[in-house]
Backbone as CSV, one residue per row, in Angstrom:
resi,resn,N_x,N_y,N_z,CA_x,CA_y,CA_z,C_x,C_y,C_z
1,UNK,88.063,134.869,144.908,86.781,134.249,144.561,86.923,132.744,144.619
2,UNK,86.332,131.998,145.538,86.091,130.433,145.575,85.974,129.941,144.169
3,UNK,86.250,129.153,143.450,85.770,128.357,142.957,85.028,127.809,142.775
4,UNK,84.275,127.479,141.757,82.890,126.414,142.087,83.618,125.101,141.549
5,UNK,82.651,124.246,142.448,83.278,122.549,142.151,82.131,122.079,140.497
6,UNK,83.063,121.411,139.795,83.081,120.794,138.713,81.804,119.977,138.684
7,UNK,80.764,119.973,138.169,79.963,118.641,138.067,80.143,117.425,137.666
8,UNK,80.472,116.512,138.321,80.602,115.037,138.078,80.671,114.782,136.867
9,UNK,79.243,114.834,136.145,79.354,114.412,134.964,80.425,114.846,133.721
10,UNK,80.410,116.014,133.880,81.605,116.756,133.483,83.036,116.354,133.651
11,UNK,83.357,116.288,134.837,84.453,115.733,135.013,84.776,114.549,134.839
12,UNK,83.756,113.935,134.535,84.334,112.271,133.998,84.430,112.160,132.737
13,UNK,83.381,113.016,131.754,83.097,112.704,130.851,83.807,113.606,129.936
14,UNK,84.206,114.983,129.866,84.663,116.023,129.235,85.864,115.724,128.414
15,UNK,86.175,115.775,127.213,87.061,115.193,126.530,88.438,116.241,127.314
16,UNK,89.767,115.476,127.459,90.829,116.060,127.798,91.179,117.047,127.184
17,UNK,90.988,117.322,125.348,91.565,117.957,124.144,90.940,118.874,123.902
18,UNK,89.693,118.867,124.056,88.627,119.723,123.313,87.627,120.143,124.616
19,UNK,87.562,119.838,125.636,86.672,119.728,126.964,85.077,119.591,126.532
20,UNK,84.439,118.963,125.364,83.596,118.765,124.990,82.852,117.726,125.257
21,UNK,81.592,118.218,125.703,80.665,116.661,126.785,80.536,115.703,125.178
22,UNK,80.195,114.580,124.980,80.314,113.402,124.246,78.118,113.620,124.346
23,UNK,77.778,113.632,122.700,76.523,113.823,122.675,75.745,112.873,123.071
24,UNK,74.359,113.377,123.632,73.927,112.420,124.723,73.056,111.922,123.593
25,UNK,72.155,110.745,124.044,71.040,109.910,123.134,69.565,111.291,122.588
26,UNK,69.228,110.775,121.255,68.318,111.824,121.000,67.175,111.768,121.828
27,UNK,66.844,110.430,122.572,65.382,110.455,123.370,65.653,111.132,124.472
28,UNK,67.142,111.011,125.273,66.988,111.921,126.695,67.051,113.223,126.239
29,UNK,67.482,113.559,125.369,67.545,115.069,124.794,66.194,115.586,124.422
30,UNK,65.581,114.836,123.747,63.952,115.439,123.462,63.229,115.868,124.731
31,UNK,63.202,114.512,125.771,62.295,114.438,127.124,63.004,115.839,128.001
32,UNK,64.105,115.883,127.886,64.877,117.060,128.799,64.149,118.336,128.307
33,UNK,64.400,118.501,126.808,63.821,120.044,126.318,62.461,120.100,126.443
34,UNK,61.897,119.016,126.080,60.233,118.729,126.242,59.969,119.273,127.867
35,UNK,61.043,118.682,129.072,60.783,118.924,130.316,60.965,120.612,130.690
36,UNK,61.616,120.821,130.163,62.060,122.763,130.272,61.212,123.608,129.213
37,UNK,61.043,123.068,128.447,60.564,123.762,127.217,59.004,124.175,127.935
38,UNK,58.171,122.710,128.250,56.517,123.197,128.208,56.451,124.535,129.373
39,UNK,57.134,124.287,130.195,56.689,125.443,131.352,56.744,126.806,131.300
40,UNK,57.444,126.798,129.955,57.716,128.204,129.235,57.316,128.507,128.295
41,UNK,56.451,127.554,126.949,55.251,127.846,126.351,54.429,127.887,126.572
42,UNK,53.775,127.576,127.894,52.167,127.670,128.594,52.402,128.898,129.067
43,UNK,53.567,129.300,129.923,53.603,130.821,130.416,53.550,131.830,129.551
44,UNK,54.167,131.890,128.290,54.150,133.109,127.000,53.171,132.773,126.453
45,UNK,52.105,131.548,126.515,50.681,131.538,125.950,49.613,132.201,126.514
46,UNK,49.790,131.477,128.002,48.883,132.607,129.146,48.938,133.870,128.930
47,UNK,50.297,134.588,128.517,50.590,136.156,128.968,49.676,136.712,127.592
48,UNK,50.261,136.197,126.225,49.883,136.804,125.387,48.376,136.211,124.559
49,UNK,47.988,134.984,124.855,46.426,135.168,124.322,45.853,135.965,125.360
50,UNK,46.065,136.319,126.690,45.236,137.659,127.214,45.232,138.527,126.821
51,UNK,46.068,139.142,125.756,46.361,140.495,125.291,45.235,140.615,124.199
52,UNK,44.799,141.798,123.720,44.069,142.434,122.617,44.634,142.860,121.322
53,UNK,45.553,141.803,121.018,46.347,141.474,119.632,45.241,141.326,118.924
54,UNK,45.739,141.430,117.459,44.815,140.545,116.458,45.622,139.379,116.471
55,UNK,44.572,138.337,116.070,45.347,137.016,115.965,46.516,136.492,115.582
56,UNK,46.596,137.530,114.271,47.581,137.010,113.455,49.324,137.373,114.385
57,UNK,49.196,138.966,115.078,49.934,138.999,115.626,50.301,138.735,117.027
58,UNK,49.418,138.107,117.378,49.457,137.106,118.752,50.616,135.573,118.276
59,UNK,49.572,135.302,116.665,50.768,134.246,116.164,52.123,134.291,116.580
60,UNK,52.549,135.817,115.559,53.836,136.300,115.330,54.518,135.963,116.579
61,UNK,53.586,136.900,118.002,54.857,137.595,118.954,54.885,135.844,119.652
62,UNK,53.864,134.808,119.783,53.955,133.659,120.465,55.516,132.896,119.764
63,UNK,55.375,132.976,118.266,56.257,132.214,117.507,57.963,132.648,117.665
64,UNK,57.795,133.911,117.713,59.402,134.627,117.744,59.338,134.785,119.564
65,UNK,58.591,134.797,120.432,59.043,134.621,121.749,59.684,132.956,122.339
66,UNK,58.562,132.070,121.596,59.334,130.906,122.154,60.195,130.348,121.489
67,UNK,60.669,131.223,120.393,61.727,130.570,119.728,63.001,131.051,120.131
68,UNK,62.706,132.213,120.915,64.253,132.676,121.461,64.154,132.303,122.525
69,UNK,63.269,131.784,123.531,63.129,131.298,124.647,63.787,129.991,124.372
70,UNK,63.366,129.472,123.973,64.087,127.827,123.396,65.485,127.938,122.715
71,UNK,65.826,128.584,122.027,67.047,128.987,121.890,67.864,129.013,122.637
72,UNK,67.786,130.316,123.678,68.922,131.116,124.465,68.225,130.458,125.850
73,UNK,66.827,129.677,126.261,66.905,129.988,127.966,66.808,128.277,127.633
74,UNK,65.936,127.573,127.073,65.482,126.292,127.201,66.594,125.154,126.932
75,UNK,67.120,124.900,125.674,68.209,124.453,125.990,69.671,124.074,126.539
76,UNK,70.058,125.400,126.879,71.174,125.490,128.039,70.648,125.623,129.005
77,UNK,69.375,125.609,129.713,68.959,125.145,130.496,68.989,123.533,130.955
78,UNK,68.156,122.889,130.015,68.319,121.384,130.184,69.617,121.313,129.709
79,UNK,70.263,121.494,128.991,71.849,121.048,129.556,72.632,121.038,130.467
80,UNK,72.650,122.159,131.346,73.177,122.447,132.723,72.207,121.648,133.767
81,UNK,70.907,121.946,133.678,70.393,120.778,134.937,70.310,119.764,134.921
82,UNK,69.741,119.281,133.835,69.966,117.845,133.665,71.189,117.257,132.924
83,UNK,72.111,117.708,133.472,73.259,116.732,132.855,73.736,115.449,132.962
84,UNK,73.647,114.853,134.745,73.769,113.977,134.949,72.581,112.994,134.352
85,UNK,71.462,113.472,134.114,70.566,112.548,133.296,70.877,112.320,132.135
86,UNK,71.192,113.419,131.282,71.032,112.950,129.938,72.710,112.193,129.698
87,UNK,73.901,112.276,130.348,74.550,111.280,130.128,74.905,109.951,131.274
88,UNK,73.416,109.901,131.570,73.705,108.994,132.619,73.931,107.526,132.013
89,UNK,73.336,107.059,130.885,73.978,106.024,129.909,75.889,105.820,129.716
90,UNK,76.495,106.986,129.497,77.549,106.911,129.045,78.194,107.090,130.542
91,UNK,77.737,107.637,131.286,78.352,107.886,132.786,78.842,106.155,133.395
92,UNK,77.325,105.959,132.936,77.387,104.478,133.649,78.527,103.515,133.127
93,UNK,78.414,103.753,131.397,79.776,102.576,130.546,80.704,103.033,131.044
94,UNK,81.376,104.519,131.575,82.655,105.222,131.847,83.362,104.267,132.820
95,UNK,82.070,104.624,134.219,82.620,103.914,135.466,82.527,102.463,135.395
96,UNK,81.940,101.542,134.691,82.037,100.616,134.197,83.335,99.960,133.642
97,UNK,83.762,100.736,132.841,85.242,100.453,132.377,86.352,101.085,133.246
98,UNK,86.093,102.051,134.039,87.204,102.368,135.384,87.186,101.697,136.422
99,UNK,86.032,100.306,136.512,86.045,99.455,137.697,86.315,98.271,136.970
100,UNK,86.730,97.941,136.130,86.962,96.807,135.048,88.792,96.624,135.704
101,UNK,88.821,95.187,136.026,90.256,94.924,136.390,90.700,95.164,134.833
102,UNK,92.531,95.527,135.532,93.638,95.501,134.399,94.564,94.538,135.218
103,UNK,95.430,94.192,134.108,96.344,93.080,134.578,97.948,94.116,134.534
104,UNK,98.944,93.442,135.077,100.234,94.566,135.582,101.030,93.439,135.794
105,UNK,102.572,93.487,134.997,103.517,92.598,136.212,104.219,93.635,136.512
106,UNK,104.792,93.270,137.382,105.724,94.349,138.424,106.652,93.295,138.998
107,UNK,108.017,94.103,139.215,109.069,93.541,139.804,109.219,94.245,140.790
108,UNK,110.085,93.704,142.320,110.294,94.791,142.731,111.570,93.963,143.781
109,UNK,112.261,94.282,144.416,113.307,93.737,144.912,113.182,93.807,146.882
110,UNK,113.088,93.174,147.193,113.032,92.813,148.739,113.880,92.171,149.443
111,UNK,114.235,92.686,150.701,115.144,92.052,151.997,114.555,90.551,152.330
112,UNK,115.595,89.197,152.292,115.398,87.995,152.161,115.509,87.659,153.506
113,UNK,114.118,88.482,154.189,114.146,87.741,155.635,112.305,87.523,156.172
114,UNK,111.873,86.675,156.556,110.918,86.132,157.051,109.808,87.657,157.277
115,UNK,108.600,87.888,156.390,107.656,88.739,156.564,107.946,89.391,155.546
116,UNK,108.470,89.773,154.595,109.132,90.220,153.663,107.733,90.606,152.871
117,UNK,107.787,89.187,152.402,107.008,89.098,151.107,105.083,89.358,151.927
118,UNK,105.316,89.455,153.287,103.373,88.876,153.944,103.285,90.609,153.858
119,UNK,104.863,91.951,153.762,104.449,92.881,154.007,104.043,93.752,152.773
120,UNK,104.392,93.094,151.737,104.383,93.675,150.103,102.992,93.205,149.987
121,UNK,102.555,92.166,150.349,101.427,91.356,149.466,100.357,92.529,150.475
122,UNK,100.417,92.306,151.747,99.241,93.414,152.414,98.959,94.954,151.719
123,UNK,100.335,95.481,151.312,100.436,96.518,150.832,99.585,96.674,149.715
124,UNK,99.583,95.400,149.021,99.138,95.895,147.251,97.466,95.357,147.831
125,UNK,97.687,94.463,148.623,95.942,94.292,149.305,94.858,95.552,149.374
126,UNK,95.256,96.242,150.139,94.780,97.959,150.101,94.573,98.450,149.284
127,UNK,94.722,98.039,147.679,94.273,98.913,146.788,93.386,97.824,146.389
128,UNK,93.070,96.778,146.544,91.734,95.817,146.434,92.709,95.290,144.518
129,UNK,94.297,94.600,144.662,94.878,94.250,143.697,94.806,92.602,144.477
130,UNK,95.068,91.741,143.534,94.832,90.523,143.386,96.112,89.882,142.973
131,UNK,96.700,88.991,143.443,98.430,88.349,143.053,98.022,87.504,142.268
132,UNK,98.254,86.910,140.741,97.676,86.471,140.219,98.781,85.232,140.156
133,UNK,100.463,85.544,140.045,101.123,85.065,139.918,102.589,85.330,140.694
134,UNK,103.162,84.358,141.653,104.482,85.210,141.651,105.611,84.631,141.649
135,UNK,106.503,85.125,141.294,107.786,84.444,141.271,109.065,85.157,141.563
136,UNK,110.255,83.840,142.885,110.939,84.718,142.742,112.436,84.246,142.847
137,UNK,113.392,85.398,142.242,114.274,85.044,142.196,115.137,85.731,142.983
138,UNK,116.603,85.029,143.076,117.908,85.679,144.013,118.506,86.239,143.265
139,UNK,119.108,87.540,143.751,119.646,88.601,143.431,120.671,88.844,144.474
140,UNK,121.622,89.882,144.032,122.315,90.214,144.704,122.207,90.821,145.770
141,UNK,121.726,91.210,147.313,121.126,92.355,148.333,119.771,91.552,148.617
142,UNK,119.424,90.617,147.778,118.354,90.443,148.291,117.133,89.291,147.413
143,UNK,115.922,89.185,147.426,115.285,88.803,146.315,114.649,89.088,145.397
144,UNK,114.473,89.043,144.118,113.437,90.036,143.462,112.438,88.784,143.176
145,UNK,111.386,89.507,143.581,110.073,89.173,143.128,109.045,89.844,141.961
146,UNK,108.740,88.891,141.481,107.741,89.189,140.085,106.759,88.859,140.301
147,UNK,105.145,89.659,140.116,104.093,89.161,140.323,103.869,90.005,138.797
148,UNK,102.432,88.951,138.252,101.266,89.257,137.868,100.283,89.638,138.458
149,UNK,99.580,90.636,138.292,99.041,91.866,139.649,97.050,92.063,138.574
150,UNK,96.080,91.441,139.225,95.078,92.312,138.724,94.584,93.017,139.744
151,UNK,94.317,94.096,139.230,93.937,95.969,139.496,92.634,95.984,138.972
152,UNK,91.964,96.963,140.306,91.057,97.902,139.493,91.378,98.384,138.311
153,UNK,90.521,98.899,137.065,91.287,99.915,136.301,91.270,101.161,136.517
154,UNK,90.918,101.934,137.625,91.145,103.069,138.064,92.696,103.540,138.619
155,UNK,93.287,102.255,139.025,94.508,102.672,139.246,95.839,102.406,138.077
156,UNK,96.781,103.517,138.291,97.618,103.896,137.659,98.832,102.979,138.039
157,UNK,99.878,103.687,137.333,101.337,102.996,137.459,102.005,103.476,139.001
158,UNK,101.552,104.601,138.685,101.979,105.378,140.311,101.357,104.668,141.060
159,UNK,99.834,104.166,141.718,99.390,103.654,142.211,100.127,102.586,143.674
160,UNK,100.310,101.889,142.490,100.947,100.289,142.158,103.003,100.345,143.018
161,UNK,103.281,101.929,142.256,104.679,101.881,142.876,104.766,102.188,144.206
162,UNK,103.295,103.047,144.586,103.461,103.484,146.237,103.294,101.934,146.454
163,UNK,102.522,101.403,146.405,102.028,100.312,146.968,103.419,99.234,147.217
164,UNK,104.068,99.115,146.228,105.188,98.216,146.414,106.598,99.158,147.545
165,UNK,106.272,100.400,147.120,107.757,101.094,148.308,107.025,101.049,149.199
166,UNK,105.678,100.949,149.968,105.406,101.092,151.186,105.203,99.486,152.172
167,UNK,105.421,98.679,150.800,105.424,97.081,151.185,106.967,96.737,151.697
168,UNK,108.239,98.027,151.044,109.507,97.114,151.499,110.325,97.063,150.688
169,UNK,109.376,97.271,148.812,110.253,96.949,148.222,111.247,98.171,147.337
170,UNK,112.455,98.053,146.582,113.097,98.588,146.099,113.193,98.166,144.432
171,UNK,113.652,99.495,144.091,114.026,99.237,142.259,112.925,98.375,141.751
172,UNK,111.622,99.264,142.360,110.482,98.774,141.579,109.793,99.093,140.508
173,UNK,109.398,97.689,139.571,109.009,98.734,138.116,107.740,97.482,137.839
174,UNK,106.601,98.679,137.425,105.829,97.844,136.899,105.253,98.009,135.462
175,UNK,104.508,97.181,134.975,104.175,97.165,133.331,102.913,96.748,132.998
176,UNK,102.272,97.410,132.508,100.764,96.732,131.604,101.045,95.977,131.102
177,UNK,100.089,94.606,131.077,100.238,93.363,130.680,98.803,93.093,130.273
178,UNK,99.145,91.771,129.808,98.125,90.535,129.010,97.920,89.551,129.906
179,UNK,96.828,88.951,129.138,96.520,87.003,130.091,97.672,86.346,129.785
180,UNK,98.240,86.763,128.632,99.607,85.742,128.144,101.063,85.387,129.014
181,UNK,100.628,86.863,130.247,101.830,86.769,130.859,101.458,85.200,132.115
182,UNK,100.133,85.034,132.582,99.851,84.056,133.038,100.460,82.828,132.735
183,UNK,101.025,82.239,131.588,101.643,81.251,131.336,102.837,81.519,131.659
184,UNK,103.416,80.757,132.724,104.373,80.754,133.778,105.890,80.536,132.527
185,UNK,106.725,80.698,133.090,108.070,81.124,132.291,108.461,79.325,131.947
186,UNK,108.301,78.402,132.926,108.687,76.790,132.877,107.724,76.583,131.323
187,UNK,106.437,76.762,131.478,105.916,75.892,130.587,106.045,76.508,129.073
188,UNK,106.324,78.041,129.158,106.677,78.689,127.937,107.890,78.061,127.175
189,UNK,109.045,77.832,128.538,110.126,77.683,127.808,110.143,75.861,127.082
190,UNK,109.274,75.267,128.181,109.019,73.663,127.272,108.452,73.900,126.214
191,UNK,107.466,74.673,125.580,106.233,74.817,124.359,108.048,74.982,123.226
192,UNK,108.819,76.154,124.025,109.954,76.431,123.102,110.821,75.462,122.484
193,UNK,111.056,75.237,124.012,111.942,73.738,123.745,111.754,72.676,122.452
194,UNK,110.249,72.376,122.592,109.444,71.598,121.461,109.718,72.228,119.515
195,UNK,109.665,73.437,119.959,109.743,73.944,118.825,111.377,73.796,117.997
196,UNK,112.382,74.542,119.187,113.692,74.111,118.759,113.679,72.840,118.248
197,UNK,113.191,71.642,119.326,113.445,70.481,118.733,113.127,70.031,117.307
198,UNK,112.563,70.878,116.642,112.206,70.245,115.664,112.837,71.223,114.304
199,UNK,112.983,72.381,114.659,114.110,73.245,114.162,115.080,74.190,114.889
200,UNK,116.444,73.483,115.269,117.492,74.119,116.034,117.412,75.688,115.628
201,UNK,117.533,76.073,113.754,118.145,77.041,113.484,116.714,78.245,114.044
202,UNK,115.773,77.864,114.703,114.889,78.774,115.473,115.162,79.235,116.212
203,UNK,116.481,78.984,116.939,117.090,79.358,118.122,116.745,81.088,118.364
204,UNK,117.165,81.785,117.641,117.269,83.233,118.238,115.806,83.715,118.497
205,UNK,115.205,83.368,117.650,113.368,83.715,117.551,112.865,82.745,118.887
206,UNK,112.905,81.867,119.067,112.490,80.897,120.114,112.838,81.891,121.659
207,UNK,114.138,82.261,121.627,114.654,82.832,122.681,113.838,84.254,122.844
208,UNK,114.225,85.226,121.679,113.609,86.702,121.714,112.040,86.327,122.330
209,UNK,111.299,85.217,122.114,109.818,84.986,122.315,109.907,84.805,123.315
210,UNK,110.875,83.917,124.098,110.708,83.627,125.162,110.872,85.053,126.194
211,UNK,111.987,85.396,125.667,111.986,86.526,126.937,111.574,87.880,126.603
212,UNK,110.902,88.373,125.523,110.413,89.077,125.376,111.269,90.332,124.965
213,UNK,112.473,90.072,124.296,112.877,90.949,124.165,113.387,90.798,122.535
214,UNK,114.237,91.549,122.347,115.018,92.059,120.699,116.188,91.688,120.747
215,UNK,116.126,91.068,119.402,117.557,90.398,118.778,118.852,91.867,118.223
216,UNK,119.609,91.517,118.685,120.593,92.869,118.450,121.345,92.336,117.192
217,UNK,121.531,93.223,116.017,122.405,93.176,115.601,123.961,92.867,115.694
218,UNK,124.990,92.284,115.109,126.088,92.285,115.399,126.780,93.292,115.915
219,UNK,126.370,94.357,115.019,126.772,95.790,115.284,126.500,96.171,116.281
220,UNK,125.007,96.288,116.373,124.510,96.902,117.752,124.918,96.289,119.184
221,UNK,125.435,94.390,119.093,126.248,94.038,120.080,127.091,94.653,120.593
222,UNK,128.102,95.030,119.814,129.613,95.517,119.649,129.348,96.861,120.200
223,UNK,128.591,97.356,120.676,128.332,99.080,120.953,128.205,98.880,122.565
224,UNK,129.119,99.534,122.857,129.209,99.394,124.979,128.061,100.129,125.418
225,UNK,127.762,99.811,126.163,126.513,100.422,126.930,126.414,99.878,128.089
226,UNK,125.980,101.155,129.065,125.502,100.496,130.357,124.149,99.900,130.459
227,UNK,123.915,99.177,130.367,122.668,98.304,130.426,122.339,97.801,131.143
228,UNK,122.728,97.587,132.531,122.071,98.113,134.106,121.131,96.540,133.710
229,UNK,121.569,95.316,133.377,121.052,94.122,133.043,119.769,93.872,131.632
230,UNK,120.361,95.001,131.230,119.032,94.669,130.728,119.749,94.156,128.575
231,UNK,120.568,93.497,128.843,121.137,92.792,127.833,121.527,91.375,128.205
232,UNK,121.753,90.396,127.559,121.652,89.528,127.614,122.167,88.583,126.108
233,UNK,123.976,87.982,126.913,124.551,87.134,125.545,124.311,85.681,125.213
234,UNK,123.858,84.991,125.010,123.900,83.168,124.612,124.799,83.188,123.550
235,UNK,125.950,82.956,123.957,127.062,81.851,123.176,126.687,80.256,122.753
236,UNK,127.040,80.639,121.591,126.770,79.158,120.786,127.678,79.214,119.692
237,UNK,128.458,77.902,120.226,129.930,77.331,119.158,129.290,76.799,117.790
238,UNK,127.851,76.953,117.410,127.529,76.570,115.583,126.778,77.986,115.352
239,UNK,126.589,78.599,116.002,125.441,79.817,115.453,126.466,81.188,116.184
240,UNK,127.209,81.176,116.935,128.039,82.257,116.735,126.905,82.853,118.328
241,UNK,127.918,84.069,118.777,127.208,84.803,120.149,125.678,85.463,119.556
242,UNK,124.392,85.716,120.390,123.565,85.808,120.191,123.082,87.087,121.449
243,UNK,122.845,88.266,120.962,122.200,88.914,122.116,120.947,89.803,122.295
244,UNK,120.505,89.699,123.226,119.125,89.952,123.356,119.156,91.192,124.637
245,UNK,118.057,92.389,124.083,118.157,93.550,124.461,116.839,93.540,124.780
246,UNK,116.397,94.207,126.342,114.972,94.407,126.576,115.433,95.985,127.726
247,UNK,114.799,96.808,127.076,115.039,97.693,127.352,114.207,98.286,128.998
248,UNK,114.693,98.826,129.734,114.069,99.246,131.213,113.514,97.840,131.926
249,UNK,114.168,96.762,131.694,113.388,95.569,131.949,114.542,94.608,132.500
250,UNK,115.672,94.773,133.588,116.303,93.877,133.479,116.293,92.456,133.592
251,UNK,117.357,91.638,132.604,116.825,89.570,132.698,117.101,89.069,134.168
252,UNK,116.523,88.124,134.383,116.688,87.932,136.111,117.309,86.258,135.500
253,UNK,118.091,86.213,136.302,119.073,84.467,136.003,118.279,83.757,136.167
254,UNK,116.528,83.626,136.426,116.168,82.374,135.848,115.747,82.461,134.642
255,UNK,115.199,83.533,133.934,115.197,83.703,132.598,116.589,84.004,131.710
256,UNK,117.847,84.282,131.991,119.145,83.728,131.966,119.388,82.426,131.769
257,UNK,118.999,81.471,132.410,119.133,80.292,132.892,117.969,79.400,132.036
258,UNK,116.670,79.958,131.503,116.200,78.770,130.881,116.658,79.513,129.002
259,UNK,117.121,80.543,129.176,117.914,80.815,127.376,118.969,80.368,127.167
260,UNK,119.877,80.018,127.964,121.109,79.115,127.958,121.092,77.653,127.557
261,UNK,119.909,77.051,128.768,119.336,75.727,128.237,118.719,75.467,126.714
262,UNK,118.487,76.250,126.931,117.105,76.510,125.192,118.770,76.597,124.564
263,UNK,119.636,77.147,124.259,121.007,77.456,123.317,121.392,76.100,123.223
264,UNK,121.958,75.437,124.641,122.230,74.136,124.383,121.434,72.937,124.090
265,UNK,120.601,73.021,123.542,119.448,71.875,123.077,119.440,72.129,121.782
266,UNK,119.468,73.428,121.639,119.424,73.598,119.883,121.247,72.979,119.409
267,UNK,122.037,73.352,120.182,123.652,73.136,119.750,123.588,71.318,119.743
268,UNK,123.009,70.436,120.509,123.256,69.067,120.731,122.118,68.514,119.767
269,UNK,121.001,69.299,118.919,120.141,68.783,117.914,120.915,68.992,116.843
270,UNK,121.578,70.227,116.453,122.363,70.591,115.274,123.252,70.134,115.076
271,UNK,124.117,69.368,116.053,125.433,68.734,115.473,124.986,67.098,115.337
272,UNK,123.633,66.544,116.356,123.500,65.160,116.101,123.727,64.785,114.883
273,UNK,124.354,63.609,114.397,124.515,62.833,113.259,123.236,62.078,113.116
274,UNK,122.665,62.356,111.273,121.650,62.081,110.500,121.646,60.682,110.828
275,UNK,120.389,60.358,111.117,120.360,58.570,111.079,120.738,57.880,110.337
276,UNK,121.289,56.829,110.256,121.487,56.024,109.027,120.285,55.511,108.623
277,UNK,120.374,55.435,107.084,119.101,54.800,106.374,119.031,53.375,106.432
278,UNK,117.822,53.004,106.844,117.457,51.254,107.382,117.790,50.806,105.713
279,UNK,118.139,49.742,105.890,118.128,48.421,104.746,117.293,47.464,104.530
C-alpha cells in the first residue's frame, strides 16, 4: 500500500514528542466551523421541517442531529481541510525563523596551494552562506582556516561539513556561534591586555576569556591525555604553569601565541618595582 504524503502543515508544524498540531487562533477556528458547519444545518433543516413532526419534536431530532453532525463530521472536517488556513499564522512565524540567518565558526584544514581557499569559499557559496570572517593559520600539512560563517537557519551542522569536504577541506569542525565571535582574536586580546595591565594576578581568567576555554586544575594538569591539541600550557616563573583545556576544539599557534604574550606582560607588570614616592 503507497503511502500517502504528509500535509505540509503538519509536517512543519507537528510537535516531534507528542505529534500534536500547536492550537490555531480562536477567530480562524470559528470562521472554519462556521464555513463547514452552515452547509450542514441548512441541509438537516430542509430535510426535517418538511417532515410532519410536531414541532416540538422537529426541535428535538434538528438539535441532537446537528449536534452529532458538528461533533463527529463538522469539526474534523474543518480540521483536515482547512489546515493550512487555520495555521497559516504560525506556518508563516515557523518558516520565518527557518529562513532567519544563524551564525557558525568552522575550522577546517586545506592544501597551501593557489585556489585552495577560491574552492572552499564557492563551496559554502551554494548553500547561499556568507564569510563573515576569516582567518588563517599554518599548520603542519597545510593551512587551517577559520571562518565565521552566516547560514540560512535551515541548515544544519551536516550541511556546513559537506560543504567544507567538497571545498577541499579536511579535519573539519564546525560550531554554533554568537556576534561576539565577530570581534577578531587581535583586538580581543588588546581589550585583555588592558585589563592585565592593570591587574597582572587576572592572568588565568584574562587568558580562559580569551580563548575560550577552562582553567585545569593542578590535578587535572598532571593527568596524561591525548588531547589531539586541544590543551594548552603558559608557563610563568611568578604564578607557576597554567593550563587551559577546550575540549573537541584544538588551539591553533596564533591563539598559542597571543596567551603567551598576554603571560609575559602580566610576568614584566608583576615583578616591576613600585615607584618611588615623590618628595
Amino acid at each position: 500500500m503507497k503511502p500517502t504524503a504528509r500535509n505540509p502543515a503538519a509536517a512543519d508544524l507537528s510537535c516531534e514528542v507528542c505529534g500534536l498540531m500547536p492550537e490555531p487562533t480562536k477567530a480562524r477556528l470559528t470562521l472554519a466551523n462556521v464555513a463547514v458547519m452552515l452547509p450542514i444545518e441548512l441541509l438537516v433543516h430542509a430535510l426535517v421541517v418538511g417532515t410532519h413532526l410536531p414541532y416540538l419534536a422537529k426541535v428535538l431530532v434538528l438539535t441532537l442531529t446537528a449536534t452529532v453532525l458538528v461533533i463527529w463530521v463538522a469539526e474534523p472536517s474543518a480540521a483536515r481541510m482547512l489546515r493550512g488556513w487555520l495555521h497559516a499564522p504560525a506556518l508563516r512565524h515557523h518558516r520565518k525563523l527557518g529562513s532567519a540567518p544563524a551564525l557558525w565558526r568552522a575550522r577546517t584544514v586545506l592544501q597551501d596551494h593557489p585556489g585552495s581557499l577560491q574552492k572552499i569559499t564557492r563551496a559554502l557559496a551554494r548553500l547561499d552562506t556568507n564569510i563573515l570572517s576569516i582567518h588563517v593559520h599554518p599548520v603542519a600539512g597545510g593551512v587551517l582556516d577559520e571562518f565565521v560563517l552566516s547560514a540560512p537557519g535551515n541548515l544544519c551542522e551536516r550541511h556546513l561539513l559537506e560543504a567544507l569536504h567538497d571545498g577541499g577541506g579536511s579535519s573539519s569542525r564546525v560550531w554554533p556561534t554568537t556576534a561576539l565571535a565577530m570581534a577578531d582574536g587581535q583586538t580581543k586580546a588588546l581589550s585583555l591586555a588592558a585589563r592585565i595591565a592593570d591587574a597582572p594576578d587576572e592572568l588565568p581568567l584574562a587568558v580562559a576569556e580569551l580563548l575560550r576555554a577552562r582553567i585545569l586544575t593542578p590535578a587535572e594538569a598532571t593527568l596524561e591525555a591525548d588531547d589531539a591539541g586541544t590543551r594548552l600550557k603558559i608557563p610563568t616563573a611568578w604564578h607557576g604553569p597554567i593550563t587551559f583545556a577546550r575540549p573537541g576544539e584544538p588551539f591553533t599557534p596564533a591563539e598559542s601565541a597571543r596567551a603567551h604574550r598576554l603571560a609575559e606582560l602580566a610576568e614584566i607588570l608583576a615583578h616591576r618595582p613600585a615607584p618611588a614616592p615623590r618628595m
